[in-house]
N, C-alpha and C positions, 0 to 999 in steps of 0.2 A: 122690628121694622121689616116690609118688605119693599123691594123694587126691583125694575129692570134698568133704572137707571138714576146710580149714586152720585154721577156731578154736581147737581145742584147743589147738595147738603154735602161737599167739600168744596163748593167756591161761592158760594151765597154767606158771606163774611157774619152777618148775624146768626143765621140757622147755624152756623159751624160754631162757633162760641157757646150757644147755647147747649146744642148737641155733646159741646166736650166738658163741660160739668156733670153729666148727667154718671153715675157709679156705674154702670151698666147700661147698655145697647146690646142688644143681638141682634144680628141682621141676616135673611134671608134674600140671597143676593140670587136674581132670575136669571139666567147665562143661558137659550137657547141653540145659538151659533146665527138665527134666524134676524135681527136688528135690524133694520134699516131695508130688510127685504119688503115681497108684497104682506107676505103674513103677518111683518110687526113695521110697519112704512116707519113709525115716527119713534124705535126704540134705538139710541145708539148701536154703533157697531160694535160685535164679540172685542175686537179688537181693544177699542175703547174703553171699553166695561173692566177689562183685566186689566188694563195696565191702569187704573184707579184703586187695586186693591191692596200695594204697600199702603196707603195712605188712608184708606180703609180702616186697616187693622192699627196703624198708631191710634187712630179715632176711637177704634174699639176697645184697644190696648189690649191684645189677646187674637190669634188667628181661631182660635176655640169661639168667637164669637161670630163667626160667619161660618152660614152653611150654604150652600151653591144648590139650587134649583135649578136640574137641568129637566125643565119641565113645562111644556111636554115634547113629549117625542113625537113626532107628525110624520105619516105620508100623502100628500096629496097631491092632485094631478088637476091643471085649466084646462080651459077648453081648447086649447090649444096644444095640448099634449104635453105640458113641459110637467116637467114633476119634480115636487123639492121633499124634499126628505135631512130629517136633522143630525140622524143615529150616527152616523160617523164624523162628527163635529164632536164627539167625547174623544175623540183619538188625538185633539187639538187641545181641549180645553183643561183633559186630567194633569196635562204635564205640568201646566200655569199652574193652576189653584195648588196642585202640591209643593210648586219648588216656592210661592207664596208662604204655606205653611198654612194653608186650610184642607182637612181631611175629610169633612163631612158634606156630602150628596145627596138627595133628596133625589129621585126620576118618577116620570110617571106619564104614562101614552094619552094622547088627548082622550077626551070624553066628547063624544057628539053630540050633544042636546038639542030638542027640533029647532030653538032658536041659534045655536050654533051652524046650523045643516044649512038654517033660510039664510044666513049672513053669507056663507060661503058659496052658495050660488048664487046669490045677489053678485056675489064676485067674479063668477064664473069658476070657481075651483070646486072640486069634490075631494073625499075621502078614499083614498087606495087603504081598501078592507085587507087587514093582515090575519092568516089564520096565528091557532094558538100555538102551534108549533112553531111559525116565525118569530112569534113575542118572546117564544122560550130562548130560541136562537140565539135576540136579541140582549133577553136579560144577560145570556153566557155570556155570550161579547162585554158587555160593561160589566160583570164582576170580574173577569181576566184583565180587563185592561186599568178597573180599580187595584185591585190587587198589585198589579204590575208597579203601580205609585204610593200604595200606602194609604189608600183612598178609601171610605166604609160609605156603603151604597145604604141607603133605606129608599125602601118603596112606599110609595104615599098614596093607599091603599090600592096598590096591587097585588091581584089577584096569587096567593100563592106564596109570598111572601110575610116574614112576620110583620104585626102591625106596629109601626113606626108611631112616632112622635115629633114630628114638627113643629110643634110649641111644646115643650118636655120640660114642666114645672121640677121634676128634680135636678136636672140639667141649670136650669136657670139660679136657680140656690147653692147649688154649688158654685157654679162661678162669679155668684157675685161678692164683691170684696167685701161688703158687710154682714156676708151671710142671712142676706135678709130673702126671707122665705117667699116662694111661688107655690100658688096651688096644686095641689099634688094629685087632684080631684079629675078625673075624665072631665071633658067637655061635652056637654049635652046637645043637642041637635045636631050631632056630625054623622056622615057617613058610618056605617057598624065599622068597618075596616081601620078605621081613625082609632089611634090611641091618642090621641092632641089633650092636653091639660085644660082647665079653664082658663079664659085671658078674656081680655074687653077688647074688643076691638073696635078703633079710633080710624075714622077715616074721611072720603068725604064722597058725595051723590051726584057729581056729574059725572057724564061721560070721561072714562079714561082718557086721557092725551095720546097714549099711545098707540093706541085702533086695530089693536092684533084681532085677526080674521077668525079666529078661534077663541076668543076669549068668553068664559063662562058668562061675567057680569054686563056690565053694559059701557062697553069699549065706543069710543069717538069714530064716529064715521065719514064719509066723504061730505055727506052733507051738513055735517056737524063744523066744520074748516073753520069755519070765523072762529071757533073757542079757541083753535089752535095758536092765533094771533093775538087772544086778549092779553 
């Protein structure tokens, strides 16, 4: 599973029933620092998002079953000069997820794509362009302060970096209690930089709920609001 936010499926009394039969769940959990700001208007607060993850992992039964998405990592600046930036919102978030007892981290800088560029001026924000020597900067900064907690960083194809697995079919076999096997098979149509395994992926075609200014797919917009309410 993914999300940026796991309430529902701990206090929706059926989805949580259901959810806790199931042998295994792994869940990729999205932690920004960004929630409730303009970038993600309608995503919980960081605040919020942690202190849901004792409960979490009794659900999952295993803190090996969540991995933290701190992704992506954003500069950008409105027309009005204010600029938000997420990078040192790891200095906040490493301590939680480890004294949790979840060690594994996913990062990765946004991607611009020209529908991503027209959203974001539609909004009035742009991208503060970082050279590669700042990214390098940055990476130093979050493997010292992983390190610092016990924390393993993968990058989700970043440049530079070995290629990760974010769906990681041998990963998934191993943890599950009946040893019942995941495809061990690369996934086909990804990114070269992807190591991801094959999986199906289940989900649904309207606009996201939660309307982040950057988001790849096709996130809920201001004019979209009525969905908000159905």
């Amino acid at each position: 599973m993914w999300t940026k936010n796991p309430i529902p499926m701990l206090r929706h009394q059926p989805l949580f029933r259901q959810l806790s039969e199931y042998e295994q769940i792994f869940l990729h959990l999205t932690i920004t620092g960004l929630g409730g700001s303009d970038m993600e208007p309608h995503v919980p607060s960081p605040n919020t998002v942690l202190s849901s993850l004792p409960e979490l992992i009794t659900l999952l039964k295993s803190p090996e079953r969540i991995r933290i998405r701190f992704d992506p990592i954003i500069h950008m600046r409105n027309a009005e000069g204010i600029s938000v930036e997420n990078l040192y919102f790891f200095d906040e978030l490493a301590p939680q997820i480890a004294e949790a007892g979840v060690k594994q981290v996913s990062i990765s800088w946004v991607q611009i794509y020209r529908k991503v560029a027209s959203r974001l001026c539609r909004n009035n924000w742009r991208v503060i362009e970082i050279s590669a020597e700042q990214q390098k900067d940055e990476q130093n900064y979050m493997q010292i302060t992983a390190r610092k907690f016990g924390l393993q960083l993968h990058g989700c194809c970043v440049p530079g970096w070995p290629r990760s697995k974010c769906i990681d079919g041998e990963l998934l076999t191993r943890l599950h209690p009946s040893g019942l096997q995941a495809s061990p098979r690369k996934a086909k149509g990804q990114r070269a930089a992807c190591g991801c395994t094959e999986s199906w992926d289940i989900g649904w075609y309207y606009p996201c709920r939660h309307g982040c200014l950057y988001c790849y797919g096709r996130p809920l917009e201001k004019e979209d609001q009525k969905i908000v309410n159905q």
